[in-house]
C-alpha positions as CSV (number, residue, x, y, z in Angstrom):
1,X,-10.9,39.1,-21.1
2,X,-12.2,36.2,-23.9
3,X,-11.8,32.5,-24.3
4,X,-10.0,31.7,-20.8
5,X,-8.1,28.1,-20.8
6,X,-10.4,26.9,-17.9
7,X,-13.5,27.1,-19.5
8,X,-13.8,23.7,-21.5
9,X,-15.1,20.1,-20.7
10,X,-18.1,19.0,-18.6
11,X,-19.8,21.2,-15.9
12,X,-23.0,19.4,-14.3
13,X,-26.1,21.8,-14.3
14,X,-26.4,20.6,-10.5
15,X,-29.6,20.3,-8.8
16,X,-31.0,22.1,-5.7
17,X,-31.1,19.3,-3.2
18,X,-34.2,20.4,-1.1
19,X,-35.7,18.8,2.5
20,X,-38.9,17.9,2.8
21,X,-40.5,21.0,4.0
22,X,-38.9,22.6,0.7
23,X,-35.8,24.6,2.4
24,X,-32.1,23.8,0.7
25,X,-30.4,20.4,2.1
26,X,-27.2,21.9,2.8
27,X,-25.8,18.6,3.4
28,X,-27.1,16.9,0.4
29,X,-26.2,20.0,-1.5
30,X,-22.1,19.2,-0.1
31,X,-22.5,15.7,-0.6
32,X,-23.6,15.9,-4.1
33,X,-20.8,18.0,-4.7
34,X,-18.0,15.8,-3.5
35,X,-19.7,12.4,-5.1
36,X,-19.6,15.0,-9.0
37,X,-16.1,16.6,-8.2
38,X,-13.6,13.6,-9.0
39,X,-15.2,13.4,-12.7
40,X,-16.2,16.9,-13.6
41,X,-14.2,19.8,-14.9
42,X,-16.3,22.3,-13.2
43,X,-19.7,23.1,-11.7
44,X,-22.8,25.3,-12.6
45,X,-25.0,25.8,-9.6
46,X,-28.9,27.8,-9.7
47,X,-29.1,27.0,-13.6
48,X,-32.1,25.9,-14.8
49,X,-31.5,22.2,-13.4
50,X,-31.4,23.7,-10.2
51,X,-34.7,25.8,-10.2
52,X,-32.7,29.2,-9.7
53,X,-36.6,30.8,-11.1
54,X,-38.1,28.6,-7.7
55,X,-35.7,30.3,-5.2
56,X,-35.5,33.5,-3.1
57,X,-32.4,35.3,-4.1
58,X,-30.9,34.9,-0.8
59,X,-31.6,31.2,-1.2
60,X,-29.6,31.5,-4.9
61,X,-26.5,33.1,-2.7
62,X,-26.8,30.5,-0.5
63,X,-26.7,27.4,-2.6
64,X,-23.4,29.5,-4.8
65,X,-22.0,30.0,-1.1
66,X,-22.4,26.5,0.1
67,X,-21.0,24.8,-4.0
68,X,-17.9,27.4,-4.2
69,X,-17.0,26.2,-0.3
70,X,-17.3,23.0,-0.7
71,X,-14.9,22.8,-4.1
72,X,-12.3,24.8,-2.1
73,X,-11.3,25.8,-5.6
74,X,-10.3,22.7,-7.1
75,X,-12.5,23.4,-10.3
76,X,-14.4,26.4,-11.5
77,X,-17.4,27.3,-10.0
78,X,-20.1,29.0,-12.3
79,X,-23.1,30.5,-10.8
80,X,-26.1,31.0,-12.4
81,X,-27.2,34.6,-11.5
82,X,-29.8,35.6,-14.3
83,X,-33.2,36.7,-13.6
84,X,-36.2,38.7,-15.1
85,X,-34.8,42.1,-14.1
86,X,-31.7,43.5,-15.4
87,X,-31.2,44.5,-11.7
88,X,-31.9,41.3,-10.2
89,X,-28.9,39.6,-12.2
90,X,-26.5,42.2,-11.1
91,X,-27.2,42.0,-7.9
92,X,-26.6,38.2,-7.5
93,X,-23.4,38.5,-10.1
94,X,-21.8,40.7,-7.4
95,X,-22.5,38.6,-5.1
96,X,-21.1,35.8,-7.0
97,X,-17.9,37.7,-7.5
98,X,-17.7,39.1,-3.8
99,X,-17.8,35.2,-3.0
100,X,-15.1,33.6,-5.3
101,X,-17.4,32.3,-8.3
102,X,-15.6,31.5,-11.4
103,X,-17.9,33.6,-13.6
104,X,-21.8,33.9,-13.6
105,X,-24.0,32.2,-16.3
106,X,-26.9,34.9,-17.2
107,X,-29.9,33.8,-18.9
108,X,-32.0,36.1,-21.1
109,X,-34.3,38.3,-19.0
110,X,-37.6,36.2,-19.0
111,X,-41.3,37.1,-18.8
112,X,-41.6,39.9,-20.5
113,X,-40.6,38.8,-24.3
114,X,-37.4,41.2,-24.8
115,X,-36.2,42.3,-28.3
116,X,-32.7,42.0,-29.4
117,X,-31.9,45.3,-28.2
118,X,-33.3,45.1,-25.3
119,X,-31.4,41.6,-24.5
120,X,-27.9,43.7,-25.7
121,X,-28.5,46.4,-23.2
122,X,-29.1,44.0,-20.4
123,X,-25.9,42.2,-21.0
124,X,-24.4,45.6,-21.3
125,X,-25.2,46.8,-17.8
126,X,-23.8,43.4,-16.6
127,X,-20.7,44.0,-18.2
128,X,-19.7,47.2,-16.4
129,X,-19.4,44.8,-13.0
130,X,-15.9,43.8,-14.2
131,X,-16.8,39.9,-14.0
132,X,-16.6,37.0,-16.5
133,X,-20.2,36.4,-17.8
134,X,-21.4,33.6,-20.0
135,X,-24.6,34.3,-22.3
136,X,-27.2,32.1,-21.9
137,X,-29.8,31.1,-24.9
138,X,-32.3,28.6,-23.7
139,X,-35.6,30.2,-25.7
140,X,-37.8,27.3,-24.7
141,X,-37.9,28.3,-21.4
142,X,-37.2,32.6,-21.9
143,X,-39.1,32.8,-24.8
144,X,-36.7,34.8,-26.8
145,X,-34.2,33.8,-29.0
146,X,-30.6,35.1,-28.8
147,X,-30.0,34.7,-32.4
148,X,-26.7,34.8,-33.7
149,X,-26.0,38.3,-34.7
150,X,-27.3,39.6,-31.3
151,X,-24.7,36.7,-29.1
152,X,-22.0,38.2,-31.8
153,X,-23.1,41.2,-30.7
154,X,-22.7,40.5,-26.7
155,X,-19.6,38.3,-27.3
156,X,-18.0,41.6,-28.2
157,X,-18.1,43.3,-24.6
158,X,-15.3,43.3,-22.9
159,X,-16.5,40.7,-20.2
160,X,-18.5,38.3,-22.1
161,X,-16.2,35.0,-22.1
162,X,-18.4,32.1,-23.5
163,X,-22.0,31.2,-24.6
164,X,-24.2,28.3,-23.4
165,X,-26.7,27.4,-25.7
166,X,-29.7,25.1,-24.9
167,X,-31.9,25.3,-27.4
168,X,-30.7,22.4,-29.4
169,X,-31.0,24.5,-32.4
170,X,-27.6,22.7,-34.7
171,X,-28.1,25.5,-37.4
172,X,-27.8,28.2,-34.8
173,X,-24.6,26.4,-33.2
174,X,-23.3,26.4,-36.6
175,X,-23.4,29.7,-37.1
176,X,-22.1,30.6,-33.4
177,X,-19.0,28.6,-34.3
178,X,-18.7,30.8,-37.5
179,X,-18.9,33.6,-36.5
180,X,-17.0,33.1,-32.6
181,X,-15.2,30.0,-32.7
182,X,-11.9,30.5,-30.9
183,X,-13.0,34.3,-29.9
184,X,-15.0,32.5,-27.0
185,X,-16.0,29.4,-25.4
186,X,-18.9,27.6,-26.8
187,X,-20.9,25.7,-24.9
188,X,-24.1,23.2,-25.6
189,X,-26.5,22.7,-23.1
190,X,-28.8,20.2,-25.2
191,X,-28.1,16.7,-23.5
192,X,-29.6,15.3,-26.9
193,X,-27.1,16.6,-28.9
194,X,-24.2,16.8,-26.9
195,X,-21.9,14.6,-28.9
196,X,-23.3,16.6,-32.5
197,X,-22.3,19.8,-31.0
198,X,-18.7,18.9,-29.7
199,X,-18.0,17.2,-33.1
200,X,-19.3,20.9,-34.3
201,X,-16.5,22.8,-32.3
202,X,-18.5,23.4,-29.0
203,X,-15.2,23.5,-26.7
204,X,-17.6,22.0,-23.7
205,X,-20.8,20.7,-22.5
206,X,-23.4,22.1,-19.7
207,X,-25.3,19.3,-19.0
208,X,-28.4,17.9,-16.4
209,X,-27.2,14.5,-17.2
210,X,-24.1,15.0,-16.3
211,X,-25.5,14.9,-12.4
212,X,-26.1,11.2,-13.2
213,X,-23.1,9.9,-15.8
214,X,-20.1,12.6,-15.8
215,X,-18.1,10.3,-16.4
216,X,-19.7,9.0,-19.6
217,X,-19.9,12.5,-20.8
218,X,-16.3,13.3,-19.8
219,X,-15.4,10.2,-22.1
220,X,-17.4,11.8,-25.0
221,X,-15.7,14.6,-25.1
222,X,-12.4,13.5,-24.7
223,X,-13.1,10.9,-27.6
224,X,-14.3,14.0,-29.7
225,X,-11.3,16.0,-29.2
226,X,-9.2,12.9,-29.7
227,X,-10.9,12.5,-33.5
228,X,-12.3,9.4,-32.2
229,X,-15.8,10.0,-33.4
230,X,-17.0,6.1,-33.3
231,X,-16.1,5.9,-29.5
232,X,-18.1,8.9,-29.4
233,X,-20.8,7.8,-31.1
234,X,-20.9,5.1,-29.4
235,X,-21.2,5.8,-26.0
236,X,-23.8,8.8,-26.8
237,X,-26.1,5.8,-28.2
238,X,-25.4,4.0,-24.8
239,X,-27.0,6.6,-23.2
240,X,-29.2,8.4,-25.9
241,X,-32.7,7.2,-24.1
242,X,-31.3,8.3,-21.1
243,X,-30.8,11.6,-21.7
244,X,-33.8,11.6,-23.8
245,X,-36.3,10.8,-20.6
246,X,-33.9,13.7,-19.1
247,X,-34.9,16.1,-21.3
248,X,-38.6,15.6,-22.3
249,X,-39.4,15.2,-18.5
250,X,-37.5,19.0,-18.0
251,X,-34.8,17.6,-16.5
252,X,-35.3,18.5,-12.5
253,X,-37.3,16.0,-10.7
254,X,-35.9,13.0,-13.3
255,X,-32.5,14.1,-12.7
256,X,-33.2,14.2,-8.7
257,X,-35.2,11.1,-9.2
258,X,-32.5,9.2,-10.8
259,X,-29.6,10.3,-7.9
260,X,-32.6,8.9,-5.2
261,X,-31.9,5.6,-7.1
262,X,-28.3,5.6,-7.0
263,X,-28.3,6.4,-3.5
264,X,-27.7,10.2,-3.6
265,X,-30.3,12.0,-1.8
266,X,-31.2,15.4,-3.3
267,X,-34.9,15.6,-2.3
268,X,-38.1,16.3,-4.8
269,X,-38.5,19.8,-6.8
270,X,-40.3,22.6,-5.5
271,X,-43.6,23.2,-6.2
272,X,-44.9,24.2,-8.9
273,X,-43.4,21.1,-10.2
274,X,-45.5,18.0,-8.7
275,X,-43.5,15.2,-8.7
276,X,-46.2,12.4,-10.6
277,X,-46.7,15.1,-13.0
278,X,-43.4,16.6,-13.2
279,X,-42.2,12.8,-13.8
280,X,-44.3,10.4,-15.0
281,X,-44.4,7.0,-13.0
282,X,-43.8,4.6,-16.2
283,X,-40.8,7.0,-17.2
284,X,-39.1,6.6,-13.9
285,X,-38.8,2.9,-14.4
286,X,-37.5,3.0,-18.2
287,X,-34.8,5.5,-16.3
288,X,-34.4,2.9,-13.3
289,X,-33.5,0.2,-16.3
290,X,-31.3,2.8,-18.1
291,X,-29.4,3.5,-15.1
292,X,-28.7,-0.1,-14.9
293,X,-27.6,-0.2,-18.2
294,X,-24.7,2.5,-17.3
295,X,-23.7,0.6,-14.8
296,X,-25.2,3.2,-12.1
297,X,-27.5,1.7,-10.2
298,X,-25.7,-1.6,-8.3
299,X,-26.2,-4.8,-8.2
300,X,-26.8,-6.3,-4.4
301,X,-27.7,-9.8,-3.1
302,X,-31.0,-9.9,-2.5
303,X,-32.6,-13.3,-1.0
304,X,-36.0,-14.8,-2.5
305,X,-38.4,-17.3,-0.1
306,X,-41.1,-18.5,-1.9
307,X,-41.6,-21.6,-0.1
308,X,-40.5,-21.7,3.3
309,X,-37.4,-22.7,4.4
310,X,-36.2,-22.1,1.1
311,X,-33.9,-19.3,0.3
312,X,-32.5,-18.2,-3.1
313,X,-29.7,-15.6,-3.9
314,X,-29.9,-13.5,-6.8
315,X,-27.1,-10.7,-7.5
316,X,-30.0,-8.0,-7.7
317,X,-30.1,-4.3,-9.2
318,X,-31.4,-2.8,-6.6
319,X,-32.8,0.7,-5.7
320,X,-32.8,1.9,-1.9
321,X,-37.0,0.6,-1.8
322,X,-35.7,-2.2,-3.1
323,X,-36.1,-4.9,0.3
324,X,-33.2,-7.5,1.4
325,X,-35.9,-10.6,1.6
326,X,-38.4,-10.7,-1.1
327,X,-41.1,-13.2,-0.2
328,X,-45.0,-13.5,1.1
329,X,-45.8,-14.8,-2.5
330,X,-49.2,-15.3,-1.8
331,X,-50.1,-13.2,-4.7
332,X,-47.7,-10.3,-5.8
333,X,-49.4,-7.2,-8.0
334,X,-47.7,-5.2,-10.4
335,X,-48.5,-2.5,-13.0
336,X,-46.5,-1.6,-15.6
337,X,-46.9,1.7,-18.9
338,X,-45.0,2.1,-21.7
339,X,-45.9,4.1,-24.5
340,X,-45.9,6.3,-26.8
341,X,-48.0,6.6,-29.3
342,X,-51.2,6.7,-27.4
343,X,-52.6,4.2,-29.7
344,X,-49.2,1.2,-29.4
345,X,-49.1,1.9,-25.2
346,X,-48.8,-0.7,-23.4
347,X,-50.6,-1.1,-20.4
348,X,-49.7,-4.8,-17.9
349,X,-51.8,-5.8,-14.7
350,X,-49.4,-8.4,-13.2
351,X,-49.9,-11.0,-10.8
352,X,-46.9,-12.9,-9.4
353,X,-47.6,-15.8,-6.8
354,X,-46.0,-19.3,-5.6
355,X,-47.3,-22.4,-7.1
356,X,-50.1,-24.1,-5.3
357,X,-51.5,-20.5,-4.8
358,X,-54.7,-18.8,-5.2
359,X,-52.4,-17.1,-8.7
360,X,-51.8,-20.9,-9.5
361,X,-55.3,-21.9,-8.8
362,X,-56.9,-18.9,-11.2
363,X,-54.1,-19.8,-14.3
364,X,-55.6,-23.1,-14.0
365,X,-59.2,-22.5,-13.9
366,X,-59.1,-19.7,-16.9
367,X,-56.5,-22.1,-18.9
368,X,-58.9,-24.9,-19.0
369,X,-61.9,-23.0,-19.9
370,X,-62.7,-23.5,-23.8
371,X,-62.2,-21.2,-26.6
372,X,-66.0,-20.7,-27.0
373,X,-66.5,-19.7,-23.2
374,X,-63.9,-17.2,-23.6
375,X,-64.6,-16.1,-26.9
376,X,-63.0,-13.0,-27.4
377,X,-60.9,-13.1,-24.1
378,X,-58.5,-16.3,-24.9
379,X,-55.6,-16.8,-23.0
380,X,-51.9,-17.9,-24.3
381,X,-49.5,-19.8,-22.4
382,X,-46.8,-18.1,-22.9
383,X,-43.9,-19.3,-20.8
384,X,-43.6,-23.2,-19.2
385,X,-40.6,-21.6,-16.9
386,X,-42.1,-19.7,-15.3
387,X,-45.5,-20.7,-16.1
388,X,-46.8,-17.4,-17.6
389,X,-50.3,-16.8,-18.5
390,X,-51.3,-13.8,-21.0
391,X,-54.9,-12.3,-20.5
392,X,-56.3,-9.6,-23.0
393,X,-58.0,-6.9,-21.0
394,X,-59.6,-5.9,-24.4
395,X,-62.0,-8.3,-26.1
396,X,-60.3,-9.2,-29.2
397,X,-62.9,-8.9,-32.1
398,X,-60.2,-8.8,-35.3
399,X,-58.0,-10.8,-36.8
400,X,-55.6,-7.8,-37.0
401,X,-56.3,-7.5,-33.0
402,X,-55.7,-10.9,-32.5
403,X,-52.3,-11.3,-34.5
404,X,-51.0,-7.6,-32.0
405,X,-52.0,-9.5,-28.9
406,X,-51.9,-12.9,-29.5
407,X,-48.3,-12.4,-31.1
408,X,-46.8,-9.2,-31.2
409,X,-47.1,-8.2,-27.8
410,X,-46.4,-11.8,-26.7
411,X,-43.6,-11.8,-28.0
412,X,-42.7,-8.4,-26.2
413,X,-43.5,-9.8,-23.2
414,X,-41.5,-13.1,-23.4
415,X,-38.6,-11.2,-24.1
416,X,-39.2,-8.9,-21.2
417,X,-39.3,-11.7,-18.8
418,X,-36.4,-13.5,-20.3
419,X,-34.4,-10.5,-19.8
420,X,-35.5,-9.8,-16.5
421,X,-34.2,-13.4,-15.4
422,X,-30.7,-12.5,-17.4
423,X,-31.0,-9.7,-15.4
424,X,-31.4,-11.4,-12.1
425,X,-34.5,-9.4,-11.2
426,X,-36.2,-12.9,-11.2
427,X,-34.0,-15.8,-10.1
428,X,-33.4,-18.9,-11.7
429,X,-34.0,-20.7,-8.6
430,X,-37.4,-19.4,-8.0
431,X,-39.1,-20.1,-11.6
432,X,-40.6,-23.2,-10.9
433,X,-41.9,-22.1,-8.2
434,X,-44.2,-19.2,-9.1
435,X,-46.5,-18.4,-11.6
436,X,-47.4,-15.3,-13.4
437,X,-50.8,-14.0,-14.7
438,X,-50.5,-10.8,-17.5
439,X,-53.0,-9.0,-17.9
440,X,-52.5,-6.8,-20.8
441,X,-54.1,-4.1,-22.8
442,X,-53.6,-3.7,-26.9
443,X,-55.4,-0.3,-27.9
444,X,-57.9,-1.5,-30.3
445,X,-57.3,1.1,-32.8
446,X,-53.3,-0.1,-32.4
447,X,-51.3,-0.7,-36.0
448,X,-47.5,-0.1,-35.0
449,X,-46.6,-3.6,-34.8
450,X,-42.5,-2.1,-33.6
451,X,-44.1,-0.3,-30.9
452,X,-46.6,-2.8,-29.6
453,X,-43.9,-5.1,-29.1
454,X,-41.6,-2.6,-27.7
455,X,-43.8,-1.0,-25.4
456,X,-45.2,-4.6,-24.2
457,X,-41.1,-5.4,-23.2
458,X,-40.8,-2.5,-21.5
459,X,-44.1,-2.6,-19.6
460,X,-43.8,-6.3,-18.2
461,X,-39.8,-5.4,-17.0
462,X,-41.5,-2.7,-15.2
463,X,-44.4,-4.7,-13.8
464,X,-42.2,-7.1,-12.7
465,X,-40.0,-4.9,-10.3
466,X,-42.6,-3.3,-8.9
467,X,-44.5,-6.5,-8.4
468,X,-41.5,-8.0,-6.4
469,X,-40.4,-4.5,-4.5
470,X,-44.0,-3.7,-3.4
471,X,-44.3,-0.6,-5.3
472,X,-46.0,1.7,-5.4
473,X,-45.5,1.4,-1.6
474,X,-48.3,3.4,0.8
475,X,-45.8,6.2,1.0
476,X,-45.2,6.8,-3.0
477,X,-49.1,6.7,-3.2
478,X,-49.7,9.5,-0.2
479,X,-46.9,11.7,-1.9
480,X,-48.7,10.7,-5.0
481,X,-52.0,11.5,-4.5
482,X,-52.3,15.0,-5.7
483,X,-51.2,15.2,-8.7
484,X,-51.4,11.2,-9.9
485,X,-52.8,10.5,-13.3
486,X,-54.1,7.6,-15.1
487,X,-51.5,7.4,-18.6
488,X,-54.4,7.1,-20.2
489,X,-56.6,10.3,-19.3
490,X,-59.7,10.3,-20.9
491,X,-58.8,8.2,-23.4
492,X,-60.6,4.6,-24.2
């Protein structure tokens, strides 16, 4: 039993959709299933995307039980049955077989840092079940390498059929296509590289991203086996920062943050992971605006009143917060991070509010102050439409500090809010009718001009969402308030 036809293409690492007392949604779990099936060539359920090392493992045979019922056998099915104990994994890969599993991914035992002969001998056991079995090499989460000459080593038993590798190591790829392309299947679990490693030989891709944009992936690799490497490359720049905020945020709560804002409900992680920390606030809204990018969060007509009796349409990418009628524009607040480096982050205190306004009434009071009475602490006009005031929350003592706020993160910002109108997250027909205070932090010690504008763009699109939405709403702040931290720390 080697390389079997089936095993190629995209297979989701699909999350644990949990309830909110922390038991398995079986009905999110089903429906996640059937939106993924139409554009996926297979699943892998209780990988490391779905927290197999945070369940029971009767919950593990539960969540295979309920994924291989509800693909009726339409597509492989690949449970992930590894554990820290050689006996743990075989119990949970007969299981998987006794239930009609496809084959069982099995990760390195964990913990306990296991040498190379101790990782063969594990695999070993395994093998005398008589079920296909796919290595697994993800070291920055088992702590032990495979290394190559150790997979070769595994690849030779009789059962061994493939090898997912997450490490993200190229040169370590490299040699696994050496030494057992065409022997086995090869399979990348890096969402970063993806693309690199099918253009390397990898014969598919295991992937938390692909919960979220399957079908982008799907269109990767067939562009990669078609020779069609600018396609490719293409769409894996489409959706590099996407996958990048996948993968430095661990992949779990972002990827079950991002369904919740395309409508799929999957729940939050369990703890350990803490949500706030787990995924940071500001990196939730770059994903929200990546998502839009992809084309996987919708637009929806939303309706703006900012004066009554006056409504304005606006075809509006909207999240399932995001409210039908946006309006009391008394004053609107909105905060908005981007970073990194520490030193370039960018950190907005937004207010939004309807001309004539207490908002309106503040921009005009701190506009017409002089230069000498707010030395330090001058204000630019940045925008006539809408009005938009920029406030440094830092006094402003240099000439280099001046030139970063007074013009490179202005010119972030103006940008921000010009795309945010293309966007149609603020109307045209509302501009002259609000005005906007910023008021935005430059780190004194800042230099990166690139990422001071950047980071300024990114903040104010952010500030502005949550500005109009409400957000954080009472409810994000009560789940939040354990584990919420100030981006800053104890920084200055």
């Amino acid at each position: 039993m080697k390389k079997p036809s089936w095993f190629q293409g995209i297979f989701p690492a699909i999350v644990t959709p949990m309830t909110q007392d922390g038991k398995i949604a079986e009905s999110d779990m089903r429906g996640l299933v059937r939106y993924l099936l139409p554009h996926v060539s297979g699943f892998v359920v209780c990988g490391t995307t779905g927290e197999f090392s945070s369940l029971t493992i009767e919950e593990r045979k539960q969540a295979i039980r309920i994924v291989v019922e509800e693909v009726q056998g339409k597509c492989p099915v690949i449970a992930g049955t590894g554990g820290p104990s050689t006996w743990e994994a075989m119990e949970l890969t007969q299981y998987a077989k006794e239930i009609g599993a496809t084959a069982a991914l099995v990760v390195t035992p964990y913990y306990f840092k296991v040498n190379f002969n101790e990782i063969y001998d594990h695999y070993q056991e395994l093998n005398k079940i008589g079920f296909p079995l796919i290595a697994y090499n993800i070291p920055q989460c088992a702590g032990s390498h495979q290394r190559w000459f150790t997979t070769e080593g595994i690849c030779d038993l009789e059962n061994v059929i493939g090898v997912k590798d997450s490490s993200g190591d190229l040169s370590y790829f490299a040699a696994l296509t050496d030494k057992l392309g065409g022997k086995v299947a090869l399979f990348c679990g890096n969402d970063e590289v993806g693309q690199a490693a099918l253009g390397m030989g990898a014969d598919g891709l295991i992937l938390a991203s692909a919960n979220l944009i399957p079908d982008i992936w799907q269109k990767i690799y067939h562009a990669v086996k078609q020779n069609d490497l600018q396609t490719a490359q293409s769409l894996q720049a489409q959706i590099q920062m996407l996958v990048r905020i996948v993968v430095c945020n661990g992949a779990t709560q972002a990827v079950k943050e991002g369904l919740r804002m395309m409508g799929i409900p999957v729940g939050d992680s369990r703890l350990p992971m803490m949500g706030a920390d787990a995924f940071r606030r500001e990196d939730r809204e770059e994903m929200r605006i990546q998502l839009e990018r992809v084309g996987k969060i919708a637009r929806r007509e939303i309706s703006f009143e900012v004066i009554p009796g006056k409504t304005v349409k606006s075809q509006y990418f909207a999240i399932p917060e995001t409210p039908s009628i946006i309006k009391n524009f008394t004053i609107k607040v909105g905060e908005g991070f981007a970073g990194p480096p520490m030193t370039e982050v960018a950190h907005i205190d937004l207010l939004i509010g309807k001309k004539g306004g207490p908002v309106s009434s503040a921009l005009n009071r701190a506009y017409a102050e002089t230069k000498e009475s707010r030395k330090g602490r001058e204000v630019l006009l940045l925008l006539e439409r809408p009005r938009t005031l920029l406030v440094p929350t830092v006094t402003v003592r240099t000439k280099n500090q001046s030139h970063l706020v007074y013009e490179v993160a202005a010119s972030g910002l103006k940008m921000g809010i010009e795309k945010t109108i293309e966007d149609g997250i603020l109307a045209e027909g509302i501009l002259d009718d609000i005005d906007l205070i910023a008021h935005v932090f430059v780190h004194p010690s800042a230099s990166n001009e690139k990422r001071v504008k950047i980071n300024n763009f990114k903040a104010i699109r952010h500030a502005i969402r949550k500005a109009l939405e409400g957000r954080p709403s009472l409810e994000e702040l009560m789940y939040e308030k354990a584990v919420v931290r100030h981006p800053f720390r104890y920084s200055p």
